[in-house]
N, CA, C and O atoms as a DFTB+ gen file, in Angstrom:
472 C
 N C O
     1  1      57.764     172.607     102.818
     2  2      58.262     171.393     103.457
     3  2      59.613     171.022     102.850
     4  3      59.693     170.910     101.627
     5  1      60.647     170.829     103.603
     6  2      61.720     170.708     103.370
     7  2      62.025     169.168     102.799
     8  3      61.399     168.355     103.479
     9  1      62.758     168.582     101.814
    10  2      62.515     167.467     101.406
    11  2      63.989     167.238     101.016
    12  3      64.714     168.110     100.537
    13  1      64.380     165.858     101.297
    14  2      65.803     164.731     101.578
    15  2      65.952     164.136     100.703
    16  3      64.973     163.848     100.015
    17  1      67.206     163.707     100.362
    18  2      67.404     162.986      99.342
    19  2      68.818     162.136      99.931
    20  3      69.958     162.560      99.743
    21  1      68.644     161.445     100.335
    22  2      70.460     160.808     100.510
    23  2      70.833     159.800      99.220
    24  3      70.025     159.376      98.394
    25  1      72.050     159.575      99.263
    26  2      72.756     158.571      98.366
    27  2      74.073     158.676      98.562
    28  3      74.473     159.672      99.164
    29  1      75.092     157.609      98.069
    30  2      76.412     157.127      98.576
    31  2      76.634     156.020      99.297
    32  3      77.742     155.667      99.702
    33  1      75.470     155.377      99.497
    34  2      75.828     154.319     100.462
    35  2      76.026     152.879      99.898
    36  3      75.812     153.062      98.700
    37  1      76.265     151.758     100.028
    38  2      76.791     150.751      99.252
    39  2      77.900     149.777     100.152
    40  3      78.227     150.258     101.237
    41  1      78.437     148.581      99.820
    42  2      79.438     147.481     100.542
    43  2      80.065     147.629     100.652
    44  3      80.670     147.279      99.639
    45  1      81.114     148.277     101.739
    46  2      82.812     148.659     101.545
    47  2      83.270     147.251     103.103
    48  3      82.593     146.779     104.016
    49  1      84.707     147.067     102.662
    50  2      85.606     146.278     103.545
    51  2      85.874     147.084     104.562
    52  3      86.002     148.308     104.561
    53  1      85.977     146.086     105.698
    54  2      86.358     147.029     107.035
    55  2      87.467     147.828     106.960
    56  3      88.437     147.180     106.567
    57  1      87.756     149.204     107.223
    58  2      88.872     149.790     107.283
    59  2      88.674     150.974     106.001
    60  3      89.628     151.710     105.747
    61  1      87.567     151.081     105.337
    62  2      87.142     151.710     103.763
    63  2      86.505     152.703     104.254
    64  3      86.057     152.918     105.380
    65  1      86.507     153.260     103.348
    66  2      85.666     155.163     103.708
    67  2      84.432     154.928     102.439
    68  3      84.482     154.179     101.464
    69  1      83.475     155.757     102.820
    70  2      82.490     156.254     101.900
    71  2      81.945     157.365     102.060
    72  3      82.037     157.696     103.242
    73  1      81.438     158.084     101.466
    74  2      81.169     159.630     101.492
    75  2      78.985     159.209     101.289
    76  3      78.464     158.522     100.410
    77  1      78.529     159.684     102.043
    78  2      77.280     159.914     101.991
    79  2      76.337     161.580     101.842
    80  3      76.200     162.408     102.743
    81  1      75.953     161.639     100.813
    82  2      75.210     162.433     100.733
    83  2      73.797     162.793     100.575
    84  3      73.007     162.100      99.933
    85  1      73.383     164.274     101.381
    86  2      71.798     164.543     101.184
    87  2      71.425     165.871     100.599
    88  3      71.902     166.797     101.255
    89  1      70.996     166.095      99.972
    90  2      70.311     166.851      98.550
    91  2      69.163     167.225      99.369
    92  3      68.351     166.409      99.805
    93  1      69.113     168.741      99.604
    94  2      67.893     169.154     100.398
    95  2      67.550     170.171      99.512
    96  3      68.234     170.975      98.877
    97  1      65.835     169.889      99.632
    98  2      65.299     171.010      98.942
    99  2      64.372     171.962      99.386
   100  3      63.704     171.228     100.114
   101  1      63.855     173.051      99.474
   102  2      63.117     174.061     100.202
   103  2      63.631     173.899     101.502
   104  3      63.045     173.133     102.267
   105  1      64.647     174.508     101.870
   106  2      65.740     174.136     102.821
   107  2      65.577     176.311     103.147
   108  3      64.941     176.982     102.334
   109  1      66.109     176.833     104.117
   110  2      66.463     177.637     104.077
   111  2      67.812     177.372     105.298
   112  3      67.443     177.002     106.413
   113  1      68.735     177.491     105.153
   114  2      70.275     176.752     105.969
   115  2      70.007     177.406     106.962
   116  3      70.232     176.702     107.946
   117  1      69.511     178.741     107.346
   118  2      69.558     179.211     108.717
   119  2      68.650     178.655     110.092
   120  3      68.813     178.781     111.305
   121  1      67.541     177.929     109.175
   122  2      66.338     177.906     110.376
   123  2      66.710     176.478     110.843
   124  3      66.032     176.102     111.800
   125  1      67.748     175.483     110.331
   126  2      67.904     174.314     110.744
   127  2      68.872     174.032     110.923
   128  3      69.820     174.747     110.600
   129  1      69.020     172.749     111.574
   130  2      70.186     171.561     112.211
   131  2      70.011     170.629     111.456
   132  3      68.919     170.098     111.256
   133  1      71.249     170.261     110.852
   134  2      71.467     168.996     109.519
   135  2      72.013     168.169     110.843
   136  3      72.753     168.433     111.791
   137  1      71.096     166.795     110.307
   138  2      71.941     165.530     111.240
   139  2      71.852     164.297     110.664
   140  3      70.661     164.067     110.452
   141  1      72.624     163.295     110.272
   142  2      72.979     162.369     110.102
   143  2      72.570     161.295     111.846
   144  3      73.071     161.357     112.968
   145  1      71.290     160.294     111.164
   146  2      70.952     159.359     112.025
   147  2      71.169     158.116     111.247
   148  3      71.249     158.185     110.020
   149  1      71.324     156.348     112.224
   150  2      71.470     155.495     111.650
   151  2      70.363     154.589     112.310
   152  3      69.856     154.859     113.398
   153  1      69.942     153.176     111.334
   154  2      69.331     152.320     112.528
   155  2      70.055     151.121     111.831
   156  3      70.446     150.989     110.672
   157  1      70.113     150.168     113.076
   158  2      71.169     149.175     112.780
   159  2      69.816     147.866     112.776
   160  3      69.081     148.041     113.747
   161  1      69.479     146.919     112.091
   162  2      68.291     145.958     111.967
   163  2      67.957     145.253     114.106
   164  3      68.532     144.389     114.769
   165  1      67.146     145.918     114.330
   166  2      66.840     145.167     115.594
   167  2      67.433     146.289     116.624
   168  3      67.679     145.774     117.714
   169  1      67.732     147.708     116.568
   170  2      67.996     148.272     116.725
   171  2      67.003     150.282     116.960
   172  3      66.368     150.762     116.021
   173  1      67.097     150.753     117.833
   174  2      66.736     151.855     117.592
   175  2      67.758     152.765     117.150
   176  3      68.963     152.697     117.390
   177  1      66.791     154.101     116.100
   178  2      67.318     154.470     115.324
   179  2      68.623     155.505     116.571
   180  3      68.416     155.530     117.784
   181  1      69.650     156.114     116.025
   182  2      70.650     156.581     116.684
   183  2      71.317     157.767     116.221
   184  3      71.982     157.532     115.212
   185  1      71.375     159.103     116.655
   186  2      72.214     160.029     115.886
   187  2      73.501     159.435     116.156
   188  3      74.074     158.827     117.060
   189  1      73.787     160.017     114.585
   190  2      75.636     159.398     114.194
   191  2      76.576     161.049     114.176
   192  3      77.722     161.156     114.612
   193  1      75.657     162.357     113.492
   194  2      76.618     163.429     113.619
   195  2      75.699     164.253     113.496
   196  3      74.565     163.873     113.206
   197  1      75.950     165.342     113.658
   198  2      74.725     166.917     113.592
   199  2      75.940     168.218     113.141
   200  3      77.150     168.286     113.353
   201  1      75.050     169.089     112.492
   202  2      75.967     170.313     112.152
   203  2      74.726     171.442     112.429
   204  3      73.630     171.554     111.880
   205  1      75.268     172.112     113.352
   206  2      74.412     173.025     113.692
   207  2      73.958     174.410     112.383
   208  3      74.810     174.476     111.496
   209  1      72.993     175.239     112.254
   210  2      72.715     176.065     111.496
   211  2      74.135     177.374     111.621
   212  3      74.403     177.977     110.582
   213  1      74.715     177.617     112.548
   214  2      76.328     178.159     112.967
   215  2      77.168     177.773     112.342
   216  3      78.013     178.553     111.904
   217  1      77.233     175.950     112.002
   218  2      78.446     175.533     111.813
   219  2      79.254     174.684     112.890
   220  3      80.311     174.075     112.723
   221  1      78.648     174.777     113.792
   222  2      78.831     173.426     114.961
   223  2      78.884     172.175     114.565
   224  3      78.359     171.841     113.503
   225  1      79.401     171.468     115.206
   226  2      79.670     169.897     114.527
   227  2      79.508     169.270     116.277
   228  3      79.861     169.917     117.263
   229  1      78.938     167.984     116.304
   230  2      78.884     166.933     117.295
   231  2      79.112     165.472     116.989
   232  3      78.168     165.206     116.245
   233  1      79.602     164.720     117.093
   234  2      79.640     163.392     116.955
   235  2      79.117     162.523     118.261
   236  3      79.327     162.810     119.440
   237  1      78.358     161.351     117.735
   238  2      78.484     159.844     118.580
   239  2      79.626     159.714     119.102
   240  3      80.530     160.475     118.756
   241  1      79.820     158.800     119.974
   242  2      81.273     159.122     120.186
   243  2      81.754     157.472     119.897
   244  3      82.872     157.101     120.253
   245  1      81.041     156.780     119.394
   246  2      80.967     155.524     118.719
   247  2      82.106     155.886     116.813
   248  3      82.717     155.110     116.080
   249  1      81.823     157.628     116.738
   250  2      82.286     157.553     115.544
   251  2      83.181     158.763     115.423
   252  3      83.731     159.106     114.377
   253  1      83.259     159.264     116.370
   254  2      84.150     160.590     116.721
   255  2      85.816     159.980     116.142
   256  3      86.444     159.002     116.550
   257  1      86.107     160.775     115.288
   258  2      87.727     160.889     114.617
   259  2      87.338     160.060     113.429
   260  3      88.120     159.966     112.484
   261  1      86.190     159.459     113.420
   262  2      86.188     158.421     111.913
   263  2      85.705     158.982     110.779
   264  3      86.122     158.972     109.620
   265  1      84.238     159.745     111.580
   266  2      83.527     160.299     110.297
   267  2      83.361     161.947     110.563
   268  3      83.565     162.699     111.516
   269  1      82.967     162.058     109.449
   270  2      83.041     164.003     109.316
   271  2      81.606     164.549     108.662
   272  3      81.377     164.228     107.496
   273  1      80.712     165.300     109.321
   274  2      79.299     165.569     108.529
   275  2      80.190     167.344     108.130
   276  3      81.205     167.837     108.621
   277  1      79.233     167.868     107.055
   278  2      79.812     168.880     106.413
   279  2      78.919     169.104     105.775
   280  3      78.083     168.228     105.554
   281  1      78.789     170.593     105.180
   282  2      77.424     170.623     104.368
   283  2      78.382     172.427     103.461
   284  3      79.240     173.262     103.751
   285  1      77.353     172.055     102.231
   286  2      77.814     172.938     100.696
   287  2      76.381     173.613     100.759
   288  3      75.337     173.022     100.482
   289  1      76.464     174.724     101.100
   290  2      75.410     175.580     101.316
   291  2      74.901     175.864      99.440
   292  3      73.830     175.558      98.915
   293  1      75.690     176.302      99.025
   294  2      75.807     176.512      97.475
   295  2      75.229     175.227      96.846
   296  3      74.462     175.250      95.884
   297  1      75.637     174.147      97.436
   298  2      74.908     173.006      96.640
   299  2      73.557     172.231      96.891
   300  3      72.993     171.362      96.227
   301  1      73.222     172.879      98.137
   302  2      72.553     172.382      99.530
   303  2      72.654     170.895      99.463
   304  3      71.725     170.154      99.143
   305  1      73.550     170.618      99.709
   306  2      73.593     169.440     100.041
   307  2      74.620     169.344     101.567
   308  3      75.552     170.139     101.686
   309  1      74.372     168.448     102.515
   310  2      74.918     167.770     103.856
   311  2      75.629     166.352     103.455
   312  3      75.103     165.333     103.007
   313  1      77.294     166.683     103.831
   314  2      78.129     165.314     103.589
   315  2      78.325     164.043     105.071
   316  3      78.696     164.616     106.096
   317  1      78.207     163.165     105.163
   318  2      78.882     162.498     105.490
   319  2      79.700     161.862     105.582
   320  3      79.418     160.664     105.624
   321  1      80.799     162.150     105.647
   322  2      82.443     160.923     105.061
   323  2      82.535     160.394     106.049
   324  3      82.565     160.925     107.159
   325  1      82.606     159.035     105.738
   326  2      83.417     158.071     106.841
   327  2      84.555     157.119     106.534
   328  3      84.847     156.483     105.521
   329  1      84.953     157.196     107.404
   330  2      86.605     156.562     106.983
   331  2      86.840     155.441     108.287
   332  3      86.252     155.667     109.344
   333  1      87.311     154.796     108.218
   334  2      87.971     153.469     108.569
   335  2      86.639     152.589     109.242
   336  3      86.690     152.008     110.326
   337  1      85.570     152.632     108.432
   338  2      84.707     152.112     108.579
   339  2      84.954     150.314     109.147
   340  3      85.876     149.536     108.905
   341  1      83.496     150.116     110.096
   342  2      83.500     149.008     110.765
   343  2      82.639     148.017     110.374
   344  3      82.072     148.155     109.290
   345  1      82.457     147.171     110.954
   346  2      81.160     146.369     110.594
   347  2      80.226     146.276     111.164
   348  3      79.280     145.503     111.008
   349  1      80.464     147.369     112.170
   350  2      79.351     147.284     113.406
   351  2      78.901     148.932     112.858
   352  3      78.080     149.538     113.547
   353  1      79.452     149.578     111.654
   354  2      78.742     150.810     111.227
   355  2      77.619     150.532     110.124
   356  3      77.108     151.399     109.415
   357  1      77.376     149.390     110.109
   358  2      76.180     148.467     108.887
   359  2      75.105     148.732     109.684
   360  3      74.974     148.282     110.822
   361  1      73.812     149.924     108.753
   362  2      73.140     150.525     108.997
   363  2      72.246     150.916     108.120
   364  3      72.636     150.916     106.952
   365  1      71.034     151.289     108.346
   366  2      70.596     152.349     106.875
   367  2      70.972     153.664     107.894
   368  3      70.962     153.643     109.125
   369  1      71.252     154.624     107.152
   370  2      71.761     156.476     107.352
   371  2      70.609     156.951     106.980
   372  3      70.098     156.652     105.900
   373  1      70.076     157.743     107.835
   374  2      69.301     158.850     107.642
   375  2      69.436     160.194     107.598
   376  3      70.120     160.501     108.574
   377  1      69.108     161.267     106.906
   378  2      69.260     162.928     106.387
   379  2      68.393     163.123     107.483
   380  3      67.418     162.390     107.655
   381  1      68.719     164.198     108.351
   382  2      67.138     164.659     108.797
   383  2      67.191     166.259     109.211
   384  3      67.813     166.558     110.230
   385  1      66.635     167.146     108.537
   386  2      66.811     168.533     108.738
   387  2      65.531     168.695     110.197
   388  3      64.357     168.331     110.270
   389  1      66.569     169.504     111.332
   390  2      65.628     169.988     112.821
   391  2      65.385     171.305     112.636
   392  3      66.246     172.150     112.389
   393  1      63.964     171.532     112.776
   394  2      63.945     173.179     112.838
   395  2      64.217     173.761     114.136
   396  3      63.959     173.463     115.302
   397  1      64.755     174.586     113.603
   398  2      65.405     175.767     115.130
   399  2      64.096     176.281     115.623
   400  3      64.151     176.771     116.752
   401  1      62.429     176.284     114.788
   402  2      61.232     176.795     115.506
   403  2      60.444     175.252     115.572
   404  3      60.517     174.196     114.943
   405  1      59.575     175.846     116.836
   406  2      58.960     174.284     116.657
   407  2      57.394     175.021     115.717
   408  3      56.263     174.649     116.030
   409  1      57.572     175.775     114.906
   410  2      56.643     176.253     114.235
   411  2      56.627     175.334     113.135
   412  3      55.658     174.983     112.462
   413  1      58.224     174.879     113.008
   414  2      57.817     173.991     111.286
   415  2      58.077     172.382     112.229
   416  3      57.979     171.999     113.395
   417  1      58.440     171.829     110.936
   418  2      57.890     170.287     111.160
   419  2      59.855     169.935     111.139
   420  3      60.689     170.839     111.092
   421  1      60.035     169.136     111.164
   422  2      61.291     168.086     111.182
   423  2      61.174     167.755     109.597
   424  3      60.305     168.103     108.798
   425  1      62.321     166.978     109.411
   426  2      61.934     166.047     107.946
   427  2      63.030     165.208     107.643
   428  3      64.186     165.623     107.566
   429  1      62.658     163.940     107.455
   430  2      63.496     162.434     107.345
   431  2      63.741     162.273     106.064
   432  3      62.734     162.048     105.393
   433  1      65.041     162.325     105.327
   434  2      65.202     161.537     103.696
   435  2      64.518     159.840     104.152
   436  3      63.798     159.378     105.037
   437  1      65.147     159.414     103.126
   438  2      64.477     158.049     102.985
   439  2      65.294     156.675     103.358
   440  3      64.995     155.482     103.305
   441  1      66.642     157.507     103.822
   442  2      67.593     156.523     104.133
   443  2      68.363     155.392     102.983
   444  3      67.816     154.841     102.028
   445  1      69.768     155.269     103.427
   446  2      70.704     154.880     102.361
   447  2      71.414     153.917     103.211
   448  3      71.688     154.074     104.401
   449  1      71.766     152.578     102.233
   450  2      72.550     151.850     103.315
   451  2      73.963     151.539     103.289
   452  3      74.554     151.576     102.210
   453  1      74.655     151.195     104.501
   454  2      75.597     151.363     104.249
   455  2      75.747     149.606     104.364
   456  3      74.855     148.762     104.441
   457  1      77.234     149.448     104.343
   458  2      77.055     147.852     104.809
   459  2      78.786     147.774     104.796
   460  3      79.524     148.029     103.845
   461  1      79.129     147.376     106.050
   462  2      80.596     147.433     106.693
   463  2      81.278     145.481     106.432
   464  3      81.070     144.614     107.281
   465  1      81.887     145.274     105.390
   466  2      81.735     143.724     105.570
   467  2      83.552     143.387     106.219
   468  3      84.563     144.076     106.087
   469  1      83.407     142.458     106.703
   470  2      84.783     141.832     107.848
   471  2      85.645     141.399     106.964
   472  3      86.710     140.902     107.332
């Protein structure tokens, strides 16, 4: 079972970047899709970016040119940077590795928050 770890998240001013990261373990990089999801309070949860097991990248388009997901195979860890952050990007972030088989299971970190202040 593949298991999440995020951290980086914390209070930045509108217009501020923060880098979010997830620490995956019993991971094998080929059989999955790294994606970055958010839920905003009163809100359903929402993909924010995905990086395919290739190397594909997709964005929200709520965040397309702002933020960048990326992942360090060597470190296994999946980045999120975001830059000119909003206040409408105040969220908890979720890690969530998709298996390419529906033989294995999905798996959610525990979520990290961010918080965009005006």
């Amino acid at each position: 079972q593949v298991q999440l770890v995020e951290s980086g998240g914390g209070l930045v001013q509108a217009g501020g970047s923060l880098r979010l990261s997830c620490a995956a373990s019993g991971i094998i990089w080929s059989m999955y899709f790294m994606a970055w999801y958010r839920q905003a309070p009163g809100n359903q949860r929402e993909l924010v970016a995905k990086i395919t097991n290739g190397g594909s990248t997709m964005y929200a388009d709520s965040v397309k040119g702002r933020f960048t997901i990326s992942r360090d195979t060597a470190k296994n860890t999946v980045y999120l940077q975001m830059n000119s952050l909003k206040p409408e990007d105040t969220a908890v972030y979720f890690c969530r590795a998709e298996s390419t088989s529906p033989r294995r299971g999905n798996s959610w970190g525990q979520g990290t928050q961010v918080t965009g202040s005006s």
